[in-house]
DRENTIZA-314161 format. One record per residue: residue in one letter; y, z, x of N, C-alpha, C in turn. Coordinates in pm, whole numbers, plus 50000, padded with zeros to 5 digits. Layout:
N
AYZXYZXYZX/...
***
This chain:
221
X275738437551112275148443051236274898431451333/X275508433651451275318422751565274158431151653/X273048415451680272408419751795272738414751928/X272128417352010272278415252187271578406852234/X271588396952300270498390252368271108380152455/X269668369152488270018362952636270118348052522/X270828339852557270948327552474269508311852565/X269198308052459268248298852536269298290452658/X270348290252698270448281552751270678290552986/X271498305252887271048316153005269918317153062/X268698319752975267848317952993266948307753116/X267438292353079266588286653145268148286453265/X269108290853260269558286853380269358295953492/X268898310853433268048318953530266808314453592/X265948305153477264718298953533264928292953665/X265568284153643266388273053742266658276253859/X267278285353841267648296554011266848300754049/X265498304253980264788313154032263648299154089/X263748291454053262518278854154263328280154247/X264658269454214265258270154316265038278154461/X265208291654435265328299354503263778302154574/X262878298954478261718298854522261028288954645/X261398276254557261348264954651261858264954787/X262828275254848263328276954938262858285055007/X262398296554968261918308655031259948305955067/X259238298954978257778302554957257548286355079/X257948282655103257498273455233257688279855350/X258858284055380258748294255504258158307955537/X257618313555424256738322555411255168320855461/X254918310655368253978304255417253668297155545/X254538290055597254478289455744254368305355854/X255418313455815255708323255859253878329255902/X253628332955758251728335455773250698327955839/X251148313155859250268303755871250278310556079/X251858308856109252238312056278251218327256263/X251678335756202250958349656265249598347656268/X248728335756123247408338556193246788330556279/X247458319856306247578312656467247228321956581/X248738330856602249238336956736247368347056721/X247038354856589246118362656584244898357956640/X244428345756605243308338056658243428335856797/X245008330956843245108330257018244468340757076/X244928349657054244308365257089243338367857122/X242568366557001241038368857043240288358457058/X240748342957080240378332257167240048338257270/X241778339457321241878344457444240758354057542/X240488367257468239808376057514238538370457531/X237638358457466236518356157479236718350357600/X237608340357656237978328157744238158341357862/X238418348457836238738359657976237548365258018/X236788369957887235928378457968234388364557976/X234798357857968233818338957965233748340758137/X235268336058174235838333158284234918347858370/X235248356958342234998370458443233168368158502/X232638361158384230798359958375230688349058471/X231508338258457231118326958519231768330658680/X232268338058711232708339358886231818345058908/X231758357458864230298365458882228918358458948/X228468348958833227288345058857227608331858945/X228578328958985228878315959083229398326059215/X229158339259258229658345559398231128349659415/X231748346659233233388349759285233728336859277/X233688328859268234208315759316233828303059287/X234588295559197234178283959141234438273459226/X234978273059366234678263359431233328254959454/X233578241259435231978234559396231018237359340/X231338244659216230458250359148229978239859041/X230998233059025230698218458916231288204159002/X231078192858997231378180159003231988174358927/X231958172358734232838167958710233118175458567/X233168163758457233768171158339232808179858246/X231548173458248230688178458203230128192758225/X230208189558393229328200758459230558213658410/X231698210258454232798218258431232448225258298/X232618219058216231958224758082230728234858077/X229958232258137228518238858138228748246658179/X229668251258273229528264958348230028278358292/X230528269658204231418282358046230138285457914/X229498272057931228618271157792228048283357725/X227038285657851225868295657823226498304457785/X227818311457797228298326757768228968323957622/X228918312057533229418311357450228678312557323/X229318314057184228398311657088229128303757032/X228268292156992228658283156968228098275356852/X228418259956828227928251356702227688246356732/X228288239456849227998224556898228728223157006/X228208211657089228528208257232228698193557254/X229708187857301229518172457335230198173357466/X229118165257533229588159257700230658147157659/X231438139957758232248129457737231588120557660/X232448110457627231858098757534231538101757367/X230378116957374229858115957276230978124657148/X230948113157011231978117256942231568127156879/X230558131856858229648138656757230328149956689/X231118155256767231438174756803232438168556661/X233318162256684235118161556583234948143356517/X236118146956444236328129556421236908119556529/X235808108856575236118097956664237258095856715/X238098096156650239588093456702240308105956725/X240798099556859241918112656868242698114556837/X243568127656759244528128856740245728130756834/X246958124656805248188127556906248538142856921/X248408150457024248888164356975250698161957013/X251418171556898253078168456939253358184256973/X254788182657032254958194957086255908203756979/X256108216656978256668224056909258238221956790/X258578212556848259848208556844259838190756813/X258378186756737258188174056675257988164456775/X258288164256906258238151556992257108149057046/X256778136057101255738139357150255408131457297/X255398139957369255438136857528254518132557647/X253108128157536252168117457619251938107657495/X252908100357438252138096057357251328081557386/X250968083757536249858066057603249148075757549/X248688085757523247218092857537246858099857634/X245318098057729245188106857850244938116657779/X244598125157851244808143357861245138147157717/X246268145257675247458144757554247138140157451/X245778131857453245468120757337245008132157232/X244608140457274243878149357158242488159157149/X242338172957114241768180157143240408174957085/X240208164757023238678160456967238618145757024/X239428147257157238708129757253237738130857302/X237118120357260235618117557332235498116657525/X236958114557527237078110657690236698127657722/X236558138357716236128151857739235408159057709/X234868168257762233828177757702234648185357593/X233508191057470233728200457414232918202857326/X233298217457256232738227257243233268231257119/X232408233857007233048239856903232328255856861/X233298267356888232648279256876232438286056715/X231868295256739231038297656600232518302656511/X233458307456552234468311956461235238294656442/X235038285356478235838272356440236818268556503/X236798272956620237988271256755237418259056827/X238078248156889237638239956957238218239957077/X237268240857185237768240657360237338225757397/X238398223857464237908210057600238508209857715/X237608204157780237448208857961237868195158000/X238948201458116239518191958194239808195558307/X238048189758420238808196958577239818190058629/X240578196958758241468191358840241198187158983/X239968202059014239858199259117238668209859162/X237518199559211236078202959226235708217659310/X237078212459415237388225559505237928234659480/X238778232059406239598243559311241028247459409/X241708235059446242668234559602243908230459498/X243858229059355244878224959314246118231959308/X247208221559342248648231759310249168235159154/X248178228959086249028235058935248938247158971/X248508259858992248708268858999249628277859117/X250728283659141251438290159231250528294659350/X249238297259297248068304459427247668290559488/X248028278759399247168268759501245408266659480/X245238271459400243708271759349243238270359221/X243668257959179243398256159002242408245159036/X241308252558909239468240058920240298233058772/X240858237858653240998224758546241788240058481/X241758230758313242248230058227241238234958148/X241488245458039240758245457928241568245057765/X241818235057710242428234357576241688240457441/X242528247157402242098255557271242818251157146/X242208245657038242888247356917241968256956832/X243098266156794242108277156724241968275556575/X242198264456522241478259356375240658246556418/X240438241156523239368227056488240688217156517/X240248206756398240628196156427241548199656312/X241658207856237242608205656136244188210856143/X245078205156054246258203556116246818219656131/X247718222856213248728209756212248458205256322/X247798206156458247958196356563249038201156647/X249598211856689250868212056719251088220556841/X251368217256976251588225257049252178239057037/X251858249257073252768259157026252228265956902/X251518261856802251408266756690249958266956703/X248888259856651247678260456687246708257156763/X247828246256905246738241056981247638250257111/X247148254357216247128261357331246648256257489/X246908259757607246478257057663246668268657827/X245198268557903244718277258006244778270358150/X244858276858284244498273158365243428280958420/X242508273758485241288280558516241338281558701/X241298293958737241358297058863240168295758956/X240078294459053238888292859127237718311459127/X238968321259105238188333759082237538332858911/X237868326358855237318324458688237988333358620/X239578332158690241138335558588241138328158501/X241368332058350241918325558255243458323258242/X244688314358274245728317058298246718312458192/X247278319058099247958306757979249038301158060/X249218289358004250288279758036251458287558012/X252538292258117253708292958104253488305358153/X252968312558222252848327458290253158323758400/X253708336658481253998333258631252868324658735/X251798323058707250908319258851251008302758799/X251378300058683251628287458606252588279358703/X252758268358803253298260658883254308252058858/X254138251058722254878241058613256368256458623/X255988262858510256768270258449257198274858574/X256858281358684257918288458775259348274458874/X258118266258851259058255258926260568250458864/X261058241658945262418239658871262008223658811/X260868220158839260908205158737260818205358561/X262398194258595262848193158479261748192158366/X260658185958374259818179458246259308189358238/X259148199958245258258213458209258808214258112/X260318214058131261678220458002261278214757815/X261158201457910260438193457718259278198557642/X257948205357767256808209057702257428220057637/X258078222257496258898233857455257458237957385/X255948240557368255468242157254254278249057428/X253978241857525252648249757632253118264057683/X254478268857672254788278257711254658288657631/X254648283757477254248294857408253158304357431/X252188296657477250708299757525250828313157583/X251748318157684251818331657723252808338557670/X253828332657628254958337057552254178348757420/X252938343657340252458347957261251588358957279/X251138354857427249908367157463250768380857487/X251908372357557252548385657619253178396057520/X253908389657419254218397957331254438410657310/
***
């Protein structure tokens, strides 16, 4: 009487295929989850930063012209409507770890890397803000009057940067760090939407930020 079976050596060469195959599939999965609960957190970032923005025109007459002086004040005028953990004016490192991180753009490169602006969402050179769900904002005005052309209307007061995990990685334009323009009516505007000056224009260097455009690319969805 003959029996049937799998021989030890079938055996492990099914094993084999099956990491294999594993090893291939369970990293992009995992990324795959990691992007959706990114884009999910943008979301309802977002909605706080909108209806933030809607409180602060309100109680400034409509209009954030001269409503703040500089980075700080800029900051403050969002504060009060927030819930929050913690707060640092410029300088103070307190809020994240001392050093800034490089943020890179979607596509690995990275396109301020002197620093500035670009140096990183936990620089001391800016205000910020860490909210009670673990999102970190920092404020960067443009313009006191709010006369700036980043925006197509001609009326952008700053910048508000969002990474919606903190300081932790990945760091990455496009994926967990984001970025707003703030209108003189206390529009929240993502980077890469039509009133966006960059994105409607034909300058070339917009083309490289391949990771700030996601910012509305994602809302819009």
């Amino acid at each position: 009487m003959s029996r049937k079976g799998f021989t030890l050596a079938e055996i492990l060469i099914t094993l084999t295929v099956i990491g294999v195959v594993a090893a291939l599939t369970i990293p992009t999965l995992l990324q795959n989850t990691n992007q959706a609960e990114f884009k999910a957190a943008l979301k309802k970032d977002y909605g706080i930063l909108a209806q933030v923005g809607i409180q602060v025109a309100n109680d400034n007459g409509g209009n954030l012209s001269d409503a703040f002086t500089n980075s700080n004040s800029f900051q403050n005028l969002f504060l009060t409507y927030f819930n929050y953990i913690k707060a640092c004016n410029v300088g103070d490192s307190s809020c994240v770890n001392p050093t800034p991180d490089i943020w890179k753009e979607i596509d690995g490169k990275t396109p301020y890397p002197s620093g500035g602006a670009a140096a990183g969402i936990n620089n001391p050179a800016y205000p910020r803000v860490v909210l009670n769900n673990g999102a970190l904002l920092q404020f960067l005005p443009m313009s006191t009057s709010c006369v700036s052309n980043r925006l197509t209307t001609n009326d952008a007061c700053g910048y508000i940067e969002l990474d919606v995990n903190g300081i932790l990685p990945p760091n990455i334009t496009g994926k967990d760090h984001y970025s707003f323009l703030v209108s003189k009516t206390g529009e929240i505007i993502p980077m890469g939407a039509d009133k966006d000056a960059l994105a409607s224009s034909s300058w070339s260097y917009f083309s490289q930020l391949t990771g700030y455009s996601k910012t509305a690319e994602y809302l819009y969805q």
